[in-house]
N, C-alpha and C positions, 0 to 999 in steps of 0.2 A: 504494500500500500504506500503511494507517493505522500511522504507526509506532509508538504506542502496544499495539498487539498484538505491538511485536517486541521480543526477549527477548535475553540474551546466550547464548551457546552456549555449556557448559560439558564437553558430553560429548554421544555419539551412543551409540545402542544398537545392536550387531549381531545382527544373525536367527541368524545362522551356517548352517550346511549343514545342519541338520536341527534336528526340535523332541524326536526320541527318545531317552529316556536310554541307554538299550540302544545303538541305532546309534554316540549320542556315543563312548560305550565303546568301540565296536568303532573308529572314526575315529582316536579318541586312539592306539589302542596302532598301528595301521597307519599312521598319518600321523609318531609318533614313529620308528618303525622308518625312515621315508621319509627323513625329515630325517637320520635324523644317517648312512644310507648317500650322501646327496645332500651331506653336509657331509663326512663321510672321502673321497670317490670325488675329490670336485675337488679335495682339500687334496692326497692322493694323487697325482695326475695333476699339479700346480702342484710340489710338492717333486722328482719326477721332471726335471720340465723343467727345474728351477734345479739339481740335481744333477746331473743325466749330461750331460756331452760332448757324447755321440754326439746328442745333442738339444739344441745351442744353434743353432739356424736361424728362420729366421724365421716358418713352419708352426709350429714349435713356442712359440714366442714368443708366439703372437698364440691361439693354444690354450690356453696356462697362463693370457691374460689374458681366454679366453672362460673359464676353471673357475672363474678369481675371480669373475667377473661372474655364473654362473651361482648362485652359491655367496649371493652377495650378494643378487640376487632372489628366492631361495628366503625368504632369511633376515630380508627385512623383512614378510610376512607372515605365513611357515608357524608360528613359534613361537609370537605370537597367537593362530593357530587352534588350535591345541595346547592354549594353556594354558584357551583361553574352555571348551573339553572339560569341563573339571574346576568350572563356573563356571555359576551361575541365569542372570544378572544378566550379560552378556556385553557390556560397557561400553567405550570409548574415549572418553577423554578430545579435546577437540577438538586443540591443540595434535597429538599424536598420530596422529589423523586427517589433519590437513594432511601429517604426516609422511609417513604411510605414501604417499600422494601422492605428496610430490615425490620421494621416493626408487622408486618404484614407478614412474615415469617417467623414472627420472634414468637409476636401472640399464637397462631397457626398449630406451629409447632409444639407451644406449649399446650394448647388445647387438645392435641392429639396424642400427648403423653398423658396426659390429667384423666381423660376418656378411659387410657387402657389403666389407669389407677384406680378411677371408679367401679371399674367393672374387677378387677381384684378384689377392692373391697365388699363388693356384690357377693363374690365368690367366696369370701371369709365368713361373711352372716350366713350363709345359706347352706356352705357343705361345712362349715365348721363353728356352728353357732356357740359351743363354748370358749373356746377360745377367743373370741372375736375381740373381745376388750381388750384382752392383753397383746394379740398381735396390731390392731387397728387404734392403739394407745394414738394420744396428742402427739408425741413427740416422732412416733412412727409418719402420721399425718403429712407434719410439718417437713419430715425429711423426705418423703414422696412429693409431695407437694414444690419444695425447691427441686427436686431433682427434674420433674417436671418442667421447670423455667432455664433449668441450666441447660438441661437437651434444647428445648426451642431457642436460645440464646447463641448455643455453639453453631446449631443450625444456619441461622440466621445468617452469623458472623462468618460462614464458612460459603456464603454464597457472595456474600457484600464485598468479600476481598478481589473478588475477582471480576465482579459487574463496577467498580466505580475506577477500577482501571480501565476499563473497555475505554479504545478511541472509537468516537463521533464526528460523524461527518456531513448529514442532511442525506435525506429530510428527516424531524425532528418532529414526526409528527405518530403518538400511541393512541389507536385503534382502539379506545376504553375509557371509562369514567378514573382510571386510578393505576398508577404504576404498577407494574409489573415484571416479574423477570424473563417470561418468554416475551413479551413484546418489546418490553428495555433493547434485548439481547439482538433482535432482528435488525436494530437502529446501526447497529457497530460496525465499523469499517475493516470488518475481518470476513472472512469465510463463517458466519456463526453456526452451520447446520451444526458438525461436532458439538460445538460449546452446549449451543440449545439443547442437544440429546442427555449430554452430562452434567450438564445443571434441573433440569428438568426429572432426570434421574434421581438426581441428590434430595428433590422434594418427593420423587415417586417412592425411593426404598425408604422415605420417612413414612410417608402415608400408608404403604403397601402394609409393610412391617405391622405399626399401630392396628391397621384392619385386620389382618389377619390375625395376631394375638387375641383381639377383641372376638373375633368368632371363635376361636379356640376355648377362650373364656367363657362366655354365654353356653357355648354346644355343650361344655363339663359340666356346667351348672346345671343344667334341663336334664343331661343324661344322670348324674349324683342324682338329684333328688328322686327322679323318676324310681332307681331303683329302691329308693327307700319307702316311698309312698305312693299310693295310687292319685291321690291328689295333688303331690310335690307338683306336677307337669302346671297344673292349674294357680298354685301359689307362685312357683318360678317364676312364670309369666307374668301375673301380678307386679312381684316385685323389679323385675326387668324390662318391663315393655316400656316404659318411661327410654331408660339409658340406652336401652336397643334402637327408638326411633331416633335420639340426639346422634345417636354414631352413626345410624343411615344418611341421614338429612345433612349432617357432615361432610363425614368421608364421600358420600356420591359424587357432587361436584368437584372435591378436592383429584380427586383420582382422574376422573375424566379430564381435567383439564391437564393436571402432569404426567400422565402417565399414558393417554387415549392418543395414538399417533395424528389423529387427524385432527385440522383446527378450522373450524367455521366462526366466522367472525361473529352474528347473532346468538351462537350456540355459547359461545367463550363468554360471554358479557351478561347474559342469564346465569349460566352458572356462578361467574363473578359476584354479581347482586344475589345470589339464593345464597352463599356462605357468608358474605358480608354482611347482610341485613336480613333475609327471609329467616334463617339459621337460626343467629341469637336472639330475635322477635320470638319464635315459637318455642325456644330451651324452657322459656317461663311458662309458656300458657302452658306447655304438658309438663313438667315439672309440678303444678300450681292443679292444674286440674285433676291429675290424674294420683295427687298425694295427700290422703288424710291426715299427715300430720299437719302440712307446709299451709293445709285449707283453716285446719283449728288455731295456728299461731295467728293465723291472719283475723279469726272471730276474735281471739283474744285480744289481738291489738285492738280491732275494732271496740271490739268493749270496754278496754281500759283506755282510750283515746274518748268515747263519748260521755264515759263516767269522769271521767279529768275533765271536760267541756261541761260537764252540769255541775261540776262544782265550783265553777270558775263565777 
């Protein structure tokens, strides 16, 4: 590559989700509505688990710390896309763009560490219900829990090294609402097919891995209980259908976009918005709906919130 054709990068242009003013419209006010119920629902659900009793265990624990995380993925994208709404010239600075990267990996990846933790701890209540306090202790938690953020971190940091070296040269223009590392990567004034397979890869054997342990997890649980009760199949279920639909509704998008060879511009940008906003919008409502305890803390606040108002 003649390096005199290459320039500094000072900013990238976004396409965003569509070219119509009208649609924009319509995106702004339902992507804003999305947001800030995707930002009450987790905050919600996190103040719950740090206030009620009845929910200091370690299901719960690692729940308040999937609402942060869901909360935190929404929120390094969706307000971007929000604001470029309003915006000709739908601009990101480069700095910016690496950003949205490594935190779009950082979170990502820890979320898909935290998932196959969850479902561990699934697996402790259910084929090993005495033990569970003593394996599933706080400080067990806490060290699952960081180890969870250190994978997504190293993750992260092990793709960033290598994308904010890339030389750029025009056009300087990403095909989506929010940076990315396979569209980053196309921009680069190298050969990127390689790069793109082995970077892509590095997010696939993240994702791949995660999923697969997660079914290895879940299939031991249904198959344990099953042999011990004839009803086990029916309470498994119960207690799993929740964590089972978050890892589908996850992982599907994630996989297809790194790991699915083929790339349709419409298809990449739906998926994009289903992890970034559809994703952590719905972790709560089936979280919240589908959980008698997470329903009763909520009557409780409610009751001790309007009993505090009638005496005021």
């Amino acid at each position: 590559m003649d390096k005199g054709n290459m320039t500094v990068v000072s900013e990238f242009m976004l396409l965003g989700l569509c070219h119509s003013w009208n649609m924009q419209v319509l995106f702004l006010m339902i992507f804003s509505m999305l947001y800030l119920i995707i930002v009450s629902g987790n905050i919600v659900i996190t103040i719950l688990i740090i206030t009620d009793p009845h929910l200091h265990s370690a299901m719960y624990f690692l729940l308040a710390n999937l609402s942060f995380v869901d909360m935190w993925l929404s929120s390094v994208t969706t307000p971007k896309m929000i604001a470029d709404f309003l915006r000709e010239n739908k601009t990101i600075s480069f700095g910016g763009c690496m950003c949205q990267i490594l935190f779009v990996h950082f979170v990502g990846g820890s979320e898909m560490v935290l998932l196959v933790v969850m479902a561990y701890d699934r697996y402790v209540a259910i084929c090993k219900p005495l033990h569970y306090p003593t394996i599933m202790s706080l400080h067990k938690c806490i060290g699952l829990v960081v180890s969870s953020w250190t994978i997504g971190f190293v993750h992260a940091v092990s793709q960033m090294v290598v994308i904010v070296h890339l030389p750029f040269c025009g056009p300087w223009e990403i095909d989506s609402f929010f940076c990315d590392i396979p569209l980053v990567i196309k921009l680069a004034c190298i050969d990127s097919y390689n790069l793109g397979i082995l970077m892509n890869a590095d997010s696939g054997v993240l994702a791949m891995t995660c999923f697969v342990l997660l079914l290895i997890s879940y299939t031991y649980i249904l198959l344990t209980v099953r042999q011990s009760s004839k009803t086990g199949v029916s309470k498994a279920l119960s207690t799993c259908t929740a964590h089972i639909s978050v890892v589908v509704l996850f992982f599907g998008p994630c996989i297809f976009i790194y790991v699915w060879p083929l790339s349709i511009t419409w298809v990449d940008k739906f998926l994009a918005v289903f992890y970034s906003v559809i994703t952590p919008l719905l972790n709560p409502a089936i979280y919240t709906l589908r959980n008698k305890e997470i329903k009763n803390a909520m009557k409780r606040f409610r009751s001790y919130y309007m009993h505090s108002k009638g005496n005021i």
